[in-house]
C-alpha positions in Angstrom: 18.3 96.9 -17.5 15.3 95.4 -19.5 13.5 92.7 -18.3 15.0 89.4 -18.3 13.9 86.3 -18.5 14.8 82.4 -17.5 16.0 81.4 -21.0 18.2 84.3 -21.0 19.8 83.9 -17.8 20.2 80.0 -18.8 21.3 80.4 -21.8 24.2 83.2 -20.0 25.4 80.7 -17.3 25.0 77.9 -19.5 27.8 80.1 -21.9 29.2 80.9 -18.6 30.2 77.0 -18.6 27.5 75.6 -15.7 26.0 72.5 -16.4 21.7 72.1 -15.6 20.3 68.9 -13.9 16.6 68.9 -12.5 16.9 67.1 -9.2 13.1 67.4 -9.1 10.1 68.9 -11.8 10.4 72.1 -9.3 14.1 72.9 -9.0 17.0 73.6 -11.4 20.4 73.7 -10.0 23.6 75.1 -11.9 26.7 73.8 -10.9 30.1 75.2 -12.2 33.4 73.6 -12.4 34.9 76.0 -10.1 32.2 75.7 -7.2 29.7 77.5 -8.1 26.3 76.4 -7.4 22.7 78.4 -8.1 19.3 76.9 -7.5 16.4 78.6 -8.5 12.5 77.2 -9.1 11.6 75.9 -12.3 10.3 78.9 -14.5 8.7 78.9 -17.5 11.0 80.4 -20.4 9.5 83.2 -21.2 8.8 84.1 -17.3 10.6 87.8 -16.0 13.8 86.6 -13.5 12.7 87.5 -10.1 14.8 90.4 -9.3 16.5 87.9 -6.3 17.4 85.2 -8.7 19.2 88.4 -10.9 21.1 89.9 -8.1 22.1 85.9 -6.5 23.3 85.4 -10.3 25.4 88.4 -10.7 26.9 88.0 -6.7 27.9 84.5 -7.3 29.6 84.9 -10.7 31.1 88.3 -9.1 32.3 86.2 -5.8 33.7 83.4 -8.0 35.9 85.3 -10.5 33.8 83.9 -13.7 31.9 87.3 -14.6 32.1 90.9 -13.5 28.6 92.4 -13.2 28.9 94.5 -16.4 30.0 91.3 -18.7 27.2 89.6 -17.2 24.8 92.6 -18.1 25.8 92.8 -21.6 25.4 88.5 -22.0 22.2 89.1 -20.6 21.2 91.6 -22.9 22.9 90.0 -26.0 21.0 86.9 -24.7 17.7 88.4 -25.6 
């Protein structure tokens, strides 16, 4: 897969249907209706997802029934 990066994955989970608060200037936490929750440092935009934030993503949508792995792969890449 090309290299991603944090406005792609936001604007995927955002699509996805998780909302975004900032509990602090370093954090970013997504939180989805069905329980799903993803924290990651704050990243610039334009920064390459660290391959552990990727793979956290893609398990926690898999786990939670809201993506399989290859819908989000082709979100991410239609993202970009």
């Amino acid at each position: 897969m090309p290299e991603v990066t944090y406005h792609q994955l936001d604007t995927v989970l955002r699509s996805l249907g998780f909302a975004v608060r900032e509990p602090d200037p370093d954090t970013r936490v997504y939180k989805h209706p069905g329980g799903a929750l993803l924290a990651f440092p704050t990243n610039p935009d334009n920064a390459p997802v660290r391959e552990h934030h990727l793979v956290a993503s893609r398990m926690t949508l898999e786990v939670f029934g809201i993506a399989d792995a290859p819908e989000f792969a082709s979100r991410l890449q239609k993202a970009g």
